[in-house]
C-alpha positions in Angstrom: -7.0 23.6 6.9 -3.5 22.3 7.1 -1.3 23.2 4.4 0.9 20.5 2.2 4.0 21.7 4.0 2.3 21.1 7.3 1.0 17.8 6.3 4.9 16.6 4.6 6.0 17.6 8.0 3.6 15.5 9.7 3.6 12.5 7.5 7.3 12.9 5.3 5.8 9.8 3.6 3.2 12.0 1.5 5.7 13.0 -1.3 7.0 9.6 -1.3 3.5 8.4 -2.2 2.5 11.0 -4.6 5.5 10.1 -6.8 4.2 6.5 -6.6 0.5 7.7 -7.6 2.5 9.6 -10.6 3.7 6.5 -11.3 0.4 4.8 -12.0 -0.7 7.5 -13.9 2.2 7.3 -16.2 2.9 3.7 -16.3 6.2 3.9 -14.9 6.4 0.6 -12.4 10.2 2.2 -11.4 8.4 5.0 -9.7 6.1 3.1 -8.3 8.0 0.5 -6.3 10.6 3.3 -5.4 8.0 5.4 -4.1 6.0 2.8 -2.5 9.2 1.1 -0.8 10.5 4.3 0.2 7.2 5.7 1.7 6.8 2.2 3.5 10.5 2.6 5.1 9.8 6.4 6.2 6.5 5.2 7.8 8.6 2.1 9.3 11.3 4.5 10.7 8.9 7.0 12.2 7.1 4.3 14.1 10.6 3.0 15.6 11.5 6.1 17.0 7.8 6.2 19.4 6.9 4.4 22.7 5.5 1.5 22.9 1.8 3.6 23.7 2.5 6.2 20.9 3.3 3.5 18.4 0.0 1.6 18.6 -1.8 4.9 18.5 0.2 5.6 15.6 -1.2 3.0 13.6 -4.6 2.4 14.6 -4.6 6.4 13.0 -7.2 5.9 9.5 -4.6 8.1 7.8 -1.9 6.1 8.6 -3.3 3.3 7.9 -4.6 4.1 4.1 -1.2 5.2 3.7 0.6 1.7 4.3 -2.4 -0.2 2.3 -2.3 1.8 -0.7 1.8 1.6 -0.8 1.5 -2.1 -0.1 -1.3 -2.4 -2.9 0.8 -0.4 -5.4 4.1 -2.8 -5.1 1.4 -6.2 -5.3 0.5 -4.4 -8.5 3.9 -3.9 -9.5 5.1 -7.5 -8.3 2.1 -9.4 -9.5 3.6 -10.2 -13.2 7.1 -11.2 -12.0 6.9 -12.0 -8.2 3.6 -13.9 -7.7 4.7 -14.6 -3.6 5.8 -10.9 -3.4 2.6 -9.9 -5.0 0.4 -11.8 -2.1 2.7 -10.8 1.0 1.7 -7.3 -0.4 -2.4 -7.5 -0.7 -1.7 -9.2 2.3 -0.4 -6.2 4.0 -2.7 -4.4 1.7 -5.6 -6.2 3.2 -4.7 -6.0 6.8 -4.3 -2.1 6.8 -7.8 -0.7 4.4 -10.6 -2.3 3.3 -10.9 -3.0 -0.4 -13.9 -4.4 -2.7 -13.9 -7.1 -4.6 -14.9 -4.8 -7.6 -12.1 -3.0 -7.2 -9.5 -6.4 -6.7 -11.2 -8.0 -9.3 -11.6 -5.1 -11.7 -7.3 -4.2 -11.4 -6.2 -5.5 -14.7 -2.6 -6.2 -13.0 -3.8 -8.7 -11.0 -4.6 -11.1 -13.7 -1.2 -12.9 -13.8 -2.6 -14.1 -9.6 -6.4 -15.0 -10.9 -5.2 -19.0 -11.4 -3.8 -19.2 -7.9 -5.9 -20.6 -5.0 -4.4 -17.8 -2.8 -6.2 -15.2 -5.2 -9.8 -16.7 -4.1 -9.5 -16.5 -0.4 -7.6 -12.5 -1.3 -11.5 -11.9 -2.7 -13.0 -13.7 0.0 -11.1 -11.2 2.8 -12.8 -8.6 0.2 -16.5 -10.2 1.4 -16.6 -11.8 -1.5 
């Protein structure tokens, strides 16, 4: 089993995201979108340093992937009471890199501010819903 040094050193993003998960926990939207944002642009930067070939594997990896949605999920959260278009690029994003329920959209008390836009209905129907 890897350790968490050997993962950091993998995926430098990890600690990134953690303090955005610490975030939630805590309430502090600051940490969030700093973590968030700053794990996004270490994921960004590590995929423009690969080949063209290395770069797709990169991020068809599930790890990878769960990585980008749940930073892209956590900044929709944190942009959905003041940046409605911010908030839908992001479950957007959210969206195109995990898969995630309607339950779990519709249950996310920080999505209510989006629930009267029209965009918010077709969000739940990409949730097979």
């Amino acid at each position: 089993e890897r350790t968490r040094a050997e993962m950091e050193r993998a995926q430098p993003w990890l600690p990134e995201l953690r303090r955005a998960a610490q975030g939630v926990r805590s309430g502090d939207r600051a940490a969030i979108r700093d973590g968030s944002e700053k794990a996004l642009a270490s994921i960004a930067g590590m995929l423009a340093k690969l080949s063209r070939e290395q770069r797709v594997a990169a991020e068809a990896d599930p790890a990878l992937r769960r990585n980008r949605a749940t930073a892209h999920y956590n900044l929709a959260c944190v942009d959905a009471a003041t940046d409605v278009e911010a908030a839908f690029r992001h479950l957007g994003e959210a969206l195109l890199h995990a898969t995630w329920t309607r339950a779990q959209l519709e249950s996310d008390s920080d999505f209510t501010p989006l629930h009267g836009d029209p965009r918010w209905r077709k969000v739940l129907e990409a949730c097979g819903g």
